[in-house]
N, C-alpha and C positions, 0 to 999 in steps of 0.2 A: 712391693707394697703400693710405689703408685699406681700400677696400673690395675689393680685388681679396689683401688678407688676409680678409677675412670670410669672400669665396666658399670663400678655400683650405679655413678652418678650415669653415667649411658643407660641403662637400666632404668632407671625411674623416670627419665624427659621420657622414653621408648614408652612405658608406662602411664606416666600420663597424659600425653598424645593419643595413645589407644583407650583409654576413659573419656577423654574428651570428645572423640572419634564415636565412641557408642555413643554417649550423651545426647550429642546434637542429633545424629539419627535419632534416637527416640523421641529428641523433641518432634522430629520430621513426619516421625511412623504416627505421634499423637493427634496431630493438624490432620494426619489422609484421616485417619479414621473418624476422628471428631466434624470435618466436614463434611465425610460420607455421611455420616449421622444425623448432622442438620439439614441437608438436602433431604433427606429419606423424610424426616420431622413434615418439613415443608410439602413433600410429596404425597405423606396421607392426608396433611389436612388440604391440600387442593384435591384430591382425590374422592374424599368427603363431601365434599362442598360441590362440585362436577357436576354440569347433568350430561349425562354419556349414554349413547345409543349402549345396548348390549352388545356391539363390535366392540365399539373405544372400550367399552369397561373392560369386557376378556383381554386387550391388548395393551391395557394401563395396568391388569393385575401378573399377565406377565411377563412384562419386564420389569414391576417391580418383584416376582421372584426370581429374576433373573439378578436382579440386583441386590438381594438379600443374603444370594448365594456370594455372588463376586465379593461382597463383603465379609463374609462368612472365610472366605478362601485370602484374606486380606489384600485383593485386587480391588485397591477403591477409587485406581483412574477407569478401570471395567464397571463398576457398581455406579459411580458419577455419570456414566454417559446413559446407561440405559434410563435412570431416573431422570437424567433430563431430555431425553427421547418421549419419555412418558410425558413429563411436566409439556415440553413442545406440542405434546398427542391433545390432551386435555384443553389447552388451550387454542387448539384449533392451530397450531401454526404448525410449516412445513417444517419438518425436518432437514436440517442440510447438515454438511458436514463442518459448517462453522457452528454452527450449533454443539457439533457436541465436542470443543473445546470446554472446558468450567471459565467462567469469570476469574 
């Protein structure tokens, strides 16, 4: 009898450890997607607003379908960097590879 209380109570800390475990991931998975998504925000409306040779503009539309995709595939350290490659392009500034850290 005890120990088939033990397992009970072994069983549900195992339980909700593993609830807790999903939880915080999806808070995790909310914040990629939610930031890809404000980036992208910011990215049309700079992209709008731009004046761009018709080079920049073919190579500002895409990476952002490059980045529409990577988010679409729920890769949104991949979708992050290309929009700020573009946001970097638009603004005249070089590209490096600190750059495509995100803030």
């Amino acid at each position: 009898m005890s120990s088939s209380i033990s397992i009970r109570c072994g069983f549900r800390v195992l339980l909700a450890a593993l609830l807790a475990f999903v939880a915080n991931n999806s808070l995790l998975f909310a914040q990629d997607s939610g930031q890809a998504l404000r980036v992208w925000v910011g990215y049309r409306t700079l992209r709008n607003s731009a004046h761009l040779n018709d080079e920049a503009k073919a190579e500002a539309d895409r990476l952002e379908k490059l980045a529409i995709e990577e988010r679409a595939a729920k890769q949104y350290s991949a979708a992050l960097k290309h929009l700020y490659q573009g946001i970097a392009l638009m603004r005249g500034q070089k590209w490096t590879a600190e750059r495509s850290m995100p803030p």
